[in-house]
C-alpha positions in Angstrom: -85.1 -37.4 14.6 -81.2 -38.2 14.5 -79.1 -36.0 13.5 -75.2 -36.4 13.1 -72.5 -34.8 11.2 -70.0 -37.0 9.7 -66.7 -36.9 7.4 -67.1 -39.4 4.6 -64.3 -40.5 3.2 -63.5 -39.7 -0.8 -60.2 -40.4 -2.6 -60.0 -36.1 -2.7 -60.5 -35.7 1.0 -62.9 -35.8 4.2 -66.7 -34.6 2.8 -68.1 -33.1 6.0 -71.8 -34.1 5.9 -75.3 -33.6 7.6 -77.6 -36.9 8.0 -81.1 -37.2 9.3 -82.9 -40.3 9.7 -86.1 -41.3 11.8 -85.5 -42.4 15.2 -87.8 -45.6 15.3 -86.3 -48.6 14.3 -85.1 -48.9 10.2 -83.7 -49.2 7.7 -85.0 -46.4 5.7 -84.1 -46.1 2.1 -81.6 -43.7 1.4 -82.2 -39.7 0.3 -78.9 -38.2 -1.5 -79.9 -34.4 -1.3 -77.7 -32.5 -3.2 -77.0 -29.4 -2.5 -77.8 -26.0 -4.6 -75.0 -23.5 -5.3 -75.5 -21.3 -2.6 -73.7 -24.0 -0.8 -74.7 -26.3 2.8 -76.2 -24.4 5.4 -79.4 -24.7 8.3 -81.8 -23.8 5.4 -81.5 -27.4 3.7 -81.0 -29.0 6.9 -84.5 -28.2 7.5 -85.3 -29.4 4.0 -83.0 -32.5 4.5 -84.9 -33.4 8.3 -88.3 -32.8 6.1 -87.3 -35.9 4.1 -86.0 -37.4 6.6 -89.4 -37.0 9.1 -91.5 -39.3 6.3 -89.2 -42.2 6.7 -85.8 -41.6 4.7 -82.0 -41.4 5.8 -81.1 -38.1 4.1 -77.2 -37.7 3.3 -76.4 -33.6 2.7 -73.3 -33.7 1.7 -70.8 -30.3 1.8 -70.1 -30.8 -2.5 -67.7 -27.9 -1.9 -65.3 -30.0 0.7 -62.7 -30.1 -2.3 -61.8 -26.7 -1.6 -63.6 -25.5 2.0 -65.2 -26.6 4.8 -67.8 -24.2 5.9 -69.2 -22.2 2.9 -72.3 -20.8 2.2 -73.8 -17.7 0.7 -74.8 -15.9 4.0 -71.1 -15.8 5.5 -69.2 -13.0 6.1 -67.4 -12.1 3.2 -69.3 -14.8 0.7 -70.2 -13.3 -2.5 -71.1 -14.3 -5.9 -67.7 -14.2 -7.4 -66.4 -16.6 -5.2 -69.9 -18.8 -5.1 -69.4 -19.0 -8.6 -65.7 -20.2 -8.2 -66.6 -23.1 -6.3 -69.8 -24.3 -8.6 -67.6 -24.8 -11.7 -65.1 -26.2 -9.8 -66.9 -29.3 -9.8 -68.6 -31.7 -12.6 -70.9 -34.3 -12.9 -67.8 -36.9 -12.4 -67.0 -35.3 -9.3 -69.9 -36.2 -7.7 -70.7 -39.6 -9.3 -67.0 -39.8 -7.3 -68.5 -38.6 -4.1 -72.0 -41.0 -4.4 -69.7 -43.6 -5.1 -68.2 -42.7 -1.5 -71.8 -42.0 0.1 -72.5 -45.6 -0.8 -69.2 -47.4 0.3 -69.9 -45.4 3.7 -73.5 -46.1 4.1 -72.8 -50.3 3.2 -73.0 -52.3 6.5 -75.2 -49.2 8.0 -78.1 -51.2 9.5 -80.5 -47.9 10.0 -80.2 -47.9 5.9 -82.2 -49.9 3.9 -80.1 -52.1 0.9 -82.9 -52.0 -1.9 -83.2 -48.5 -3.8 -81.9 -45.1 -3.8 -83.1 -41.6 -4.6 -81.1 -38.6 -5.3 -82.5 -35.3 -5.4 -80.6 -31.8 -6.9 -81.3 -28.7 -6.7 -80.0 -26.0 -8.9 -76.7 -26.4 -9.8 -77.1 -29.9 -8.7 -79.8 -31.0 -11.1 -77.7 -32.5 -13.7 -75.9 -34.1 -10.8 -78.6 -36.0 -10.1 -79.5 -37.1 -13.5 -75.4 -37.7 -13.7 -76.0 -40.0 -11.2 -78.6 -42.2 -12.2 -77.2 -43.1 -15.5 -74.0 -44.3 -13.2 -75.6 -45.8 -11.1 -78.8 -47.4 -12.5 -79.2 -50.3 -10.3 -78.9 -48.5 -7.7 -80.9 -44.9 -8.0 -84.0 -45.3 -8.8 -85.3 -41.8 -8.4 -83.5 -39.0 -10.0 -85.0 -35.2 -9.8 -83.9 -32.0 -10.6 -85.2 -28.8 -9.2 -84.5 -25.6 -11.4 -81.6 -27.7 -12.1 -79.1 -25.8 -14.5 -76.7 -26.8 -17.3 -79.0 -30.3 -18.2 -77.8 -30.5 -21.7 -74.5 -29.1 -23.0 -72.1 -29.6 -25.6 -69.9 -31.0 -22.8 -69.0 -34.8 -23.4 -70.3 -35.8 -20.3 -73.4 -33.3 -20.2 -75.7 -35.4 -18.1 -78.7 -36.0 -20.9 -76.0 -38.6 -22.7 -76.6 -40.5 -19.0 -80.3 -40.5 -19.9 -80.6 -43.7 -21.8 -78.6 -45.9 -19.3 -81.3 -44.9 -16.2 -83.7 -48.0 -15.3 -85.2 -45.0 -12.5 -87.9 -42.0 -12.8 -86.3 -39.2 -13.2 -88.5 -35.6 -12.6 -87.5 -32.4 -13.9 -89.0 -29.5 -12.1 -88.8 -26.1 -13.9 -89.5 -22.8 -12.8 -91.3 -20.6 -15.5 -89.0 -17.6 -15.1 -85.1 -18.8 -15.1 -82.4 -17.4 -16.5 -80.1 -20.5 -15.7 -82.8 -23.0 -17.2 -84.3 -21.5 -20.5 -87.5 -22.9 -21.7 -85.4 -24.0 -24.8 -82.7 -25.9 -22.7 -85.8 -27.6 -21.8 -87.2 -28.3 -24.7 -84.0 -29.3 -26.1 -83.7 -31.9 -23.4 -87.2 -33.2 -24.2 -87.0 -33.9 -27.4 -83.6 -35.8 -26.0 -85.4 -37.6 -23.8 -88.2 -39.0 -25.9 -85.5 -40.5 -28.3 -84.9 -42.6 -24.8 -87.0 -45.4 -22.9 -86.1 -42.8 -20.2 -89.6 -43.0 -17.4 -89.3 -39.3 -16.9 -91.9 -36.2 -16.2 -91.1 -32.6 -17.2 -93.3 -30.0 -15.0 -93.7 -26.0 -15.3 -93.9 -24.1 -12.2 -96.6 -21.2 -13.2 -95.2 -18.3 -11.9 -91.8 -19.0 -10.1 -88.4 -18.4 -10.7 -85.2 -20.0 -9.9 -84.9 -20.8 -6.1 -88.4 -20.7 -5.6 -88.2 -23.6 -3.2 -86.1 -22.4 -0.8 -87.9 -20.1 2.2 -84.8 -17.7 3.1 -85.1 -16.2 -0.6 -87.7 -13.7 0.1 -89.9 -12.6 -2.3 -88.4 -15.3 -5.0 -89.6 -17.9 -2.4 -93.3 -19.2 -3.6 -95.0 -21.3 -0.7 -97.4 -23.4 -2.9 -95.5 -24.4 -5.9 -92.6 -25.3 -3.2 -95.4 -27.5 -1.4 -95.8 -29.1 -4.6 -92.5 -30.1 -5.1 -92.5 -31.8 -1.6 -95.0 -33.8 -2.7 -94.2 -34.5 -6.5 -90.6 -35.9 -4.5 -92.9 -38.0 -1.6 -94.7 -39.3 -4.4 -91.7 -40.5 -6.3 -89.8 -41.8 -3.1 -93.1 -44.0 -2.6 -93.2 -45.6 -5.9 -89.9 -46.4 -6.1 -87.6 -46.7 -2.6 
């Protein structure tokens, strides 16, 4: 595996960023992992070199980088308020901004490949990802969302209105207890999305709640649905990168 940390260039600043790849020879498509609210930390740089082991370049970018460098829930002094603070700084804009940037660093890369791209989300990132397909639809061609939050608003650029420009599959992956993502924000953005030619899949998560994929949230943490989410997102990266 290589690993590096990089600063990629944005027109708001230096976005400090993690990237794995595999070390035999490439190019590998490129992985956009996006991160959850919590914020960039070791815990999805494990998730990021998991990707990464199967035959992807994986860019974890710091989404925060706007405001701070280093920030993530299990620092001194971190708590909710200020978690919070930093999440709605940001909009699906913003980081269409900052894949725009990923791409314009990445071009000329010969370890990445120059065909399609997958973006994945988690959390607060979920409508970032589906943001980011409709912006980019000749370009992303895998789009998920994992207990992705705020998926359709009353916001003029709430990411479902991106739904009918995407050419990609997009995968929304709900968990069945989730405060943040409502079984009727889901429904609602069903019924959206069959008005669309939109190759999507919606999936329930029996007996999970938000988070449930990441190891480091204890009891919240479910092994075998998060095993399944690997391999609903290897299957998709196959099909389509």
């Amino acid at each position: 595996m290589i690993e590096t940390h990089v600063d990629i260039t944005t027109k708001d600043g230096a976005m400090n960023t993690f990237i794995a790849c595999p070390e035999e020879d490439g190019p590998f498509p490129m992985v956009i992992f996006a991160m959850d609210a919590p914020g960039k930390r070791e815990e999805l740089h494990d998730m990021a070199r998991r990707i990464a082991a199967v035959g992807y370049y994986v860019v974890l970018p710091n989404l925060y980088y706007r405001k701070v460098r280093e920030f993530h829930m299990y620092m001194e002094g971190v708590t909710r308020e200020k978690m919070f603070e930093q999440m709605d700084a940001l909009s699906n804009d913003l980081f269409c901004d900052d894949v725009q940037a990923i791409f314009d660093h990445v071009d000329g890369n010969d370890r990445v490949a120059t065909g399609p791209v997958g973006i994945v989300g988690y959390c607060m990132s979920g409508p970032f990802a589906v943001a980011a397909a409709g912006r980019f639809p000749d370009r992303v061609k895998v789009a998920a969302s994992l207990h992705g939050v705020r998926l359709i608003t009353e916001a003029a650029d709430s990411p479902h209105l991106a739904a009918e420009k995407i050419t990609g599959e997009l995968y929304i992956g709900c968990a069945e207890t989730d405060s943040w993502a409502p079984p009727e924000m889901i429904e609602a953005l069903d019924a959206h999305l069959k008005t669309t030619a939109c190759n999507y899949r919606i999936e329930w998560y029996p007996g999970t709640e938000h988070g449930f994929v990441f190891p480091q949230r204890g009891d919240i943490y479910n092994k075998s649905a998060a095993e399944r989410h690997w391999e609903r997102l290897f299957a998709m990266f196959a099909r389509n990168l």
